[in-house]
N, C-alpha and C positions, 0 to 999 in steps of 0.2 A: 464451415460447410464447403464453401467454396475452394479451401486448401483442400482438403482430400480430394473434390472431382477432381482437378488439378493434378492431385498424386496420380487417381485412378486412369489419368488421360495419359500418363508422363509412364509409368509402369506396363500399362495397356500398351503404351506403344513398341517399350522396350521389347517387353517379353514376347509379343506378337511377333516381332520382327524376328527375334531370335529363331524363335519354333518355326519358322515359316525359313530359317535360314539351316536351322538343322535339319530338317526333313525334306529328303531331295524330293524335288518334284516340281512340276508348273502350278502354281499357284496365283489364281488372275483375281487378286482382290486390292480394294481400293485402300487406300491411308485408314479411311475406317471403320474395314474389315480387318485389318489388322491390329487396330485400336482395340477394336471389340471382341475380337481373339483372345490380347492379353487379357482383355477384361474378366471376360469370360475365362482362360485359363489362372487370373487370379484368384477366384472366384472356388475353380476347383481344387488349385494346388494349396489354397490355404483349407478347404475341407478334409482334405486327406491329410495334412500334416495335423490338424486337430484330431483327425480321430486315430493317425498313428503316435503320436508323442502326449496329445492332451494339453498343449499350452493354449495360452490364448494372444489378446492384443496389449496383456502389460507389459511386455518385455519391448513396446515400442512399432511403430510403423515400420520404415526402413530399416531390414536386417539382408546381409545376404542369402541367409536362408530361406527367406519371403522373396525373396527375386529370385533366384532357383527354385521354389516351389510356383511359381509365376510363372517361369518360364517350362516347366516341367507339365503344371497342366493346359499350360495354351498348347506345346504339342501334343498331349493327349486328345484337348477340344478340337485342331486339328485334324489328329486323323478318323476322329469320330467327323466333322465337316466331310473330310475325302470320302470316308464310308458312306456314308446318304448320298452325296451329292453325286457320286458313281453310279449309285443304286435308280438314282432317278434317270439320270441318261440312256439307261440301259434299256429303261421301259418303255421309254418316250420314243 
């Protein structure tokens, strides 16, 4: 149990970083807010590779595919974050 949070913190951070490095913009979030981006964008991009391919988790934890779909939904969860978080300043 403890090896995967471990994974989930070490993945989290990667993919976080990445998405927040591919998508230009200011982005003021702390170590982990971006933790939790990956997290969260793990989170997604493995939902959508299951329900576009249908595998699951016997093919193994660490694949590159799972870290590009990591890194694919943390920019997605990002710019879902930018879209709300716009929306609110707006009204404020």
């Amino acid at each position: 149990m403890l090896g995967f949070i471990l994974y989930l913190i070490i993945i989290g951070l990667i993919a976080g970083f990445l998405a927040r490095a591919i998508v230009p913009g200011n982005d003021s979030m702390s170590v982990m807010g971006t933790i939790v981006l990956g997290i969260v964008g793990s989170f997604v991009g493995g939902f959508i590779g299951w329900a576009i391919f249908g595998n699951d988790f016997d093919e193994g934890a660490l694949q590159a595919s799972g870290v590009i779909g990591s890194v694919v939904g943390a920019i997605l969860a990002l710019l879902v974050y930018r879209a709300a978080n716009g929306r609110r300043h707006i009204r404020a």
